[in-house]
Residue, then its C-alpha position, 0 to 999 in steps of 0.5 A: x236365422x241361417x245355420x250351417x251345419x258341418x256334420x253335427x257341428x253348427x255355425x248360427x247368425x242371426x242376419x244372412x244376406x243369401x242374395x249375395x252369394x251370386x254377386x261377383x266381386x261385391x267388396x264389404x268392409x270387415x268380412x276378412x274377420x268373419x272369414x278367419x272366424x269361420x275357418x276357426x270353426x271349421x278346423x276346430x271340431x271341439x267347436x260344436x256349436x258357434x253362434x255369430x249373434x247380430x253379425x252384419x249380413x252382408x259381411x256374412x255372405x260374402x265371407x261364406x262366398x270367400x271361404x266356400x265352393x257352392x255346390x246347390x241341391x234340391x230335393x223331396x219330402x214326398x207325402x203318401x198318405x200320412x207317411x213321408x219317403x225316406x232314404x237309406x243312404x251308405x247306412x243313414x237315414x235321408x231323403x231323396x236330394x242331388x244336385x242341381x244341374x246346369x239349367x236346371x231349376x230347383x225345382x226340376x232338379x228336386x223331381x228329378x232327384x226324387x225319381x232317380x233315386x226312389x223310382x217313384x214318379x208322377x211327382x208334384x210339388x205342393x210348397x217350398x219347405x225350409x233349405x238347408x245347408x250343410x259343408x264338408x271338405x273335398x279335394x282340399x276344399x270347403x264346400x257349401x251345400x244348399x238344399x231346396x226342399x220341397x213337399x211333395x205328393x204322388x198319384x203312381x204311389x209307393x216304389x222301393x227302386x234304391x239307386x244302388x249306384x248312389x249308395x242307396x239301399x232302401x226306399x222306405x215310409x216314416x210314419x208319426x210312429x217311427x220319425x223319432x228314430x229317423x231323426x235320431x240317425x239322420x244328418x243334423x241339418x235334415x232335423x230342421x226340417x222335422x217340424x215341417x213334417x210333423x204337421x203333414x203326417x198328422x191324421x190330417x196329411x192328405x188336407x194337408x198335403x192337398x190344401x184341400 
């Protein structure tokens, strides 16, 4: 299932050849449809939610390529304890992310993100968690957001240096306790991450963070 969220609004379809997001002039019949279907709900906000079913894949993708700028991210749900870090960014709660710099992988980019904007270091990565996406419009622009994500643990422990400059205010812990007000107030594309979560801040986080 692919869902692109556009603030708390959600686009679904059941079929999504992401690969071809990275296919330069990949013609496919009857994308021009899904393409004005698209803009619909994007300039519609009384569209919370739209659902494209069955909708072919490829037509899909290469709609979303015509209408979008890609602008991918990479980020971290960082694992101390049974707790996970998070983030207060301009007054949300959310997790460490940025983007991905030329050269960069993912997975390099996530570190890199999680250390600049926590100050936590000595970062690994354990498992890929489910990507997100979500859009939003700069400079007249549509642009789409991938975020790999990825669990990942610490051995220098919990650091509270916000990266100011990013408009973050607070690194802080989520336990099983206080998730469901983090949930509450995050964006809705990070909600799908939760079930992902849940399981590593259970009393058995450290095995299972660890694979131990």
């Amino acid at each position: 299932m692919y869902r692109l969220f556009c603030n708390d609004r959600c686009l679904k379809a059941n079929n999504f050849c992401e690969n071809l997001l990275s296919v330069d002039n990949k013609e496919i019949r009857d994308a021009d449809d899904l393409v004005l279907k698209i803009l619909d709900w994007l300039y519609d906000e009384s569209q919370t939610f739209r659902d494209f079913g069955d909708v072919d894949g490829e037509n899909l993708a290469y709609a979303i390529k015509t209408v979008f700028r890609q602008a991918p991210a990479a980020g971290g749900v960082v694992i101390i304890g049974n707790q996970f870090v998070a983030i207060e960014r301009n007054g949300i709660p959310d997790l460490p992310k940025g983007h991905i710099e030329r050269g960069e992988s993912p997975e390099v980019a996530a570190i890199r993100e999680v250390e600049e904007e926590t100050g936590i270091t000595d970062l690994e990565i354990v498992k890929e968690l489910p990507a997100t996406w979500h859009c939003y419009l700069l400079n007249n622009q549509w642009t789409l957001k991938k975020t790999s994500w990825y669990l990942m643990t610490t051995s220098s422990g919990m650091k509270n240096m916000p990266q100011t400059e990013e408009g973050i205010s607070k690194v802080y812990l989520v336990n099983k306790d206080t998730i469901k007000s983090f949930e509450d107030k995050t964006f809705a594309s990070l909600k799908t991450l939760i079930p992902s979560v849940l399981p590593v801040i259970s009393t058995e986080a450290k095995a299972f963070a660890t694979g131990e």
